[in-house]
C-alpha positions, 0 to 999 in steps of 0.5 A, spaced: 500 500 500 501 506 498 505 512 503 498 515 507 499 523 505 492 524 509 492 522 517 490 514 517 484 516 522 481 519 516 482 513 512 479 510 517 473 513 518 471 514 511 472 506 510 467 505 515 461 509 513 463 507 506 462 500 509 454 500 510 454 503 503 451 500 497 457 498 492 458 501 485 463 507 481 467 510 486 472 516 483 477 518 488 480 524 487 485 527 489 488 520 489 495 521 492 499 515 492 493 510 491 493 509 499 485 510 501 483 507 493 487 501 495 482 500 500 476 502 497 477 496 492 478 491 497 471 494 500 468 492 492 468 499 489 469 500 482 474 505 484 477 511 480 483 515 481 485 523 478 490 527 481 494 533 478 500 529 479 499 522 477 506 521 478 506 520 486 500 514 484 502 507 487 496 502 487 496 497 482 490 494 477 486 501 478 486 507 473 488 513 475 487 520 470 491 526 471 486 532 473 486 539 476 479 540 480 480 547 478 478 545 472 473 541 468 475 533 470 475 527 465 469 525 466 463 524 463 457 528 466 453 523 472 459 518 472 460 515 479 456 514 485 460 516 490 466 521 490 471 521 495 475 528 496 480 528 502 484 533 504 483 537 497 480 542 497 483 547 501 489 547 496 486 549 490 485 556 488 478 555 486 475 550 491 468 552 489 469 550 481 470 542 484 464 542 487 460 544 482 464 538 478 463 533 484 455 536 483 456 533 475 460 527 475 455 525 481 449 520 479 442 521 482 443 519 489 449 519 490 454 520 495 460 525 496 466 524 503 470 530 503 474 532 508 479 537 510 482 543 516 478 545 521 480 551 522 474 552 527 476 547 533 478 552 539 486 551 538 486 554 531 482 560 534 487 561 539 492 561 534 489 565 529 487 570 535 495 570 536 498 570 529 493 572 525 493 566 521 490 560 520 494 556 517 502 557 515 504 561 509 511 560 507 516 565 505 518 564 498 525 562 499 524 557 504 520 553 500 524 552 494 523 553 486 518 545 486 513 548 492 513 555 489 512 553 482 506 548 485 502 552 489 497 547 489 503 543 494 500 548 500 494 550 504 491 556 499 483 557 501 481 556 510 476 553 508 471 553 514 465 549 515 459 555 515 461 557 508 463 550 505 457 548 507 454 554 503 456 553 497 455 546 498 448 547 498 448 553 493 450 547 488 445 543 489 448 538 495 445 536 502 449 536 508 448 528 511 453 529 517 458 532 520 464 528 523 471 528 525 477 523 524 480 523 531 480 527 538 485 531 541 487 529 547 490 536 548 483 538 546 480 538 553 484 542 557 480 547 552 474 545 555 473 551 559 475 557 554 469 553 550 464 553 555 465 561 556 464 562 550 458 557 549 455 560 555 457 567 553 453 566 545 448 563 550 445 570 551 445 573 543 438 575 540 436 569 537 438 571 529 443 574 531 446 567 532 443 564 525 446 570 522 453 567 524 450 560 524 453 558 532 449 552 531 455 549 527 461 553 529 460 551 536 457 543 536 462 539 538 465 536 532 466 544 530 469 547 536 472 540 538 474 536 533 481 535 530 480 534 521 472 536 520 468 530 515 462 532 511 458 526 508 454 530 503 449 528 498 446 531 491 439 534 492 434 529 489 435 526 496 432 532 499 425 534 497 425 533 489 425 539 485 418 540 481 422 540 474 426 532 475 420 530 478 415 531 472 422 529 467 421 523 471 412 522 471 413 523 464 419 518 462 414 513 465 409 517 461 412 515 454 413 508 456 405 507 459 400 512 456 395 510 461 392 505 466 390 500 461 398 500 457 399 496 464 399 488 463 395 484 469 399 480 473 394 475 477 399 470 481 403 474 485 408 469 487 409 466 480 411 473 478 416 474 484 418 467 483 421 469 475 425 475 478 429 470 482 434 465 483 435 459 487 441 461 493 440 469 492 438 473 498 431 477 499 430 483 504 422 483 506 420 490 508 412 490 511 412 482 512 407 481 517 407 474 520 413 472 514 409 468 511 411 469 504 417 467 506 415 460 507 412 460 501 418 463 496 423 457 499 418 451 497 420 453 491 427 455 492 430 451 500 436 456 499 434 462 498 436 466 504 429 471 506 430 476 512 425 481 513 424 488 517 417 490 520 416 496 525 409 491 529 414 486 533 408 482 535 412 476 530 420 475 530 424 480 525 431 480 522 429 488 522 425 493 525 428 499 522 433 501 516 438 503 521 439 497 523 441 493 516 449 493 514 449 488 509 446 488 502 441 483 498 439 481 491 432 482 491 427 488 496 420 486 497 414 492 499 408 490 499 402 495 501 407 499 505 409 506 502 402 507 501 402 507 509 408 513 509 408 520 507 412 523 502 418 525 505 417 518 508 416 514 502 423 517 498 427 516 504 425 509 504 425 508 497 433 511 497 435 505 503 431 500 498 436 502 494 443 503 499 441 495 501 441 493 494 447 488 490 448 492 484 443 488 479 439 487 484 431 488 484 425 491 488 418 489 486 412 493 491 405 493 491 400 500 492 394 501 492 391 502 485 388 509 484 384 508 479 380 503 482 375 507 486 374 506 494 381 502 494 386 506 496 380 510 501 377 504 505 384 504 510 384 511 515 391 509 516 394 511 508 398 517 508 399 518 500 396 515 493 400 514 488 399 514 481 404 509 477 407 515 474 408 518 480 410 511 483 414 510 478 418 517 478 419 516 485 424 510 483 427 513 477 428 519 480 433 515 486 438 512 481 433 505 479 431 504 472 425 501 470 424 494 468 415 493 469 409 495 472 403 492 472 397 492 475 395 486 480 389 482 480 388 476 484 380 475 483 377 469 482 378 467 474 371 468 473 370 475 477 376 476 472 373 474 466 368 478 467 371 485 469 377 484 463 373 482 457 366 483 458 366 490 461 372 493 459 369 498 455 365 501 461 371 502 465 374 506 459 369 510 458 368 512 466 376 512 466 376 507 472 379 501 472 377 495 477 385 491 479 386 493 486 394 494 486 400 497 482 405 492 481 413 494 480 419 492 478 425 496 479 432 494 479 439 497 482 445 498 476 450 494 475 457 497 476 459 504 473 457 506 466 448 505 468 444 510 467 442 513 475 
């Protein structure tokens, strides 16, 4: 493995959140010697590399491209799912170009690790109250003709958390978390000089506090805290802006004009049953009593089920998404996200995604709104979805479409009869009669898949 350049502790911490990630493309950048890229590989990540010095890279059988994150990087636009920047940005010129590139090179969905100086921790206040400075500027002549021809050697921006932050979210980020890669031991004879400071902020007008974002600069991964992590994602994780999320109902709209463009499926289990394969694992989210579970293995005995529900009258592997730290073939919901609100739903449908293989498939049910008085009769539903929406909704987290259909389980004569013989009446009262949408979804497989 390659030299560190970074502190080994952040290293650390970044392979431990990326760990409970699902896998895909992964673009390092800048990359030093290989040394953090090396690990991400061993991890399962389909890993990337660019630094403006090529040279100094080491690690074998990954790519490494040669780029200046002051400019455009070679990368073609939504290429990588995750992007790692450690310890870069506050030696470039122009650190807020590289976030608008990490903002274009990032798929929907995707998740960005950057860490770099806190230069709010207490001892740097105390420094720069004491010299001026953040950070050392050295004289010309003493750093030599290499360092002075390449500034990009040295700490050119002090970045602090409250304007990272800004600009992060002017380019369309959110901030997921806040953290820090080690603690000082020297930090907590400084305790005391923070609490005064705590205790005398304590008293400013609450705006007052807002205008100079004391929430941040005084939590204690800020004030505390060695170098700083932020684990950001791009904005579709947050509430969808209305244009992407009518791009994506009307993506879904070319392909099924109307409700009658939805084949009917009328045996559910046959139709899971041809998504999946014999030894593969199934995560089943609202399972009940696990009975499908039973079902699924007298057709596959070496499948391996789990399942997630919130009720914990019957055993669970899960009752919660926080609770999950490996990944499955297969994701199953049936009449849940109907239960959620919106907020809820997109939150849900990204950990469906996070907890996936690469390849592998979602299949969930909601009530169809078409038919009249189905989605109505449960006072505990929070939100009707439209197939469109629905279908959106998957899109719009980085899936890619494979069927929807519309779900009947009536007796064949019922179904006969509503199919065939009063089908002309349901297209004239624009209604229809099968009671679920039913869809299929599947995570891409490695770098280079649409999402």
């Amino acid at each position: 493995m390659g030299e560190v350049l970074a502190r080994i502790e952040t290293h650390d911490w970044v392979i431990d959140a990326l760990s409970k990630e699902g896998r895909g493309s992964l673009l390092d950048v800048p990359a030093g010697t290989g040394a953090l890229a090396e690990r991400l590989k061993d991890l399962g990540f389909s890993v990337s590399c660019c630094d403006i010095n090529p040279s100094f890279f080491s690690a074998s059988g990954i790519e490494i491209k040669e780029g200046d994150l002051n400019q455009m990087l070679p990368y073609p636009s939504k290429s990588f799912n995750f992007i790692t920047c450690i310890e870069g940005l506050e030696h470039l010129e122009n650190p807020f170009n590289a976030i608008r590139e990490f903002y274009r090179l990032l798929k929907y969905g995707g998740k960005i690790i950057i860490s770099l100086p806190n230069y709010l921790n207490i001892e740097r206040r105390l420094r720069f109250l004491i010299t001026g400075l953040f950070s050392k500027i050295p004289s010309p002549t003493k750093l030599g003709k290499e360092k002075f021809d390449h500034l990009w050697m040295l700490h050119l921006v002090p970045l602090t958390y409250p304007t990272l932050k800004l600009v992060m979210e002017h380019e369309g980020f959110r901030i997921l978390y806040v953290g820090k890669d080690k603690k000082k031991k020297r930090m907590k004879w400084l305790s005391p000089i923070v609490w005064g400071i705590r205790l005398y902020c304590l008293f400013w007008p609450k705006e007052k506090k807002k205008e100079y974002h004391l929430d941040d600069t005084l939590s204690r991964q800020v004030i505390m805290g060695g170098e700083h992590i932020d684990h950001c994602c791009p904005e579709e994780d947050s509430p969808m802006r209305w244009s992407k999320q009518f791009h994506f109902r009307e993506e879904v709209h070319q392909q099924y004009p109307e409700i009658w463009s939805l084949r009917i499926v009328r045996k559910r289990l046959l139709f899971i049953l041809k998504y999946l394969g014999e030894g593969e694992s199934i995560l089943e989210i609202g399972a009940f009593n696990r009975a499908l579970g039973e079902r699924i293995k007298k057709y596959y005995p070496k499948v391996l089920y789990k399942s997630m529900d919130i009720d914990p009258t019957y055993h669970h592997d899960y009752f919660s998404f926080s609770e999950i730290h490996e990944t499955f073939d297969m994701v199953l919901l049936f009449e849940v996200i109907e239960h959620l609100d919106l907020d809820e739903g997109r939150e849900t449908v990204k950990n469906i995604y996070r907890v996936l293989n690469p390849g592998g498939k979602v299949i969930l049910t909601t009530p169809n709104v078409f038919t009249p008085g189905r989605y109505w009769r449960d006072v505990t539903h929070r939100t009707p979805y439209h197939y469109e929406e629905l279908g959106g909704l998957f899109l719009g987290q980085g899936f890619k479409l494979l069927e929807i259909c519309r779900l009947c389980r009536e007796p064949f004569i019922k179904y006969f009869l509503k199919a065939y013989l009063f089908s002309p009446l349901f297209h004239l009262l624009g209604i229809d009669f099968t009671k679920s949408i039913l869809l299929v979804a599947q995570k891409p497989e490695g770098r280079g898949s649409e999402g």
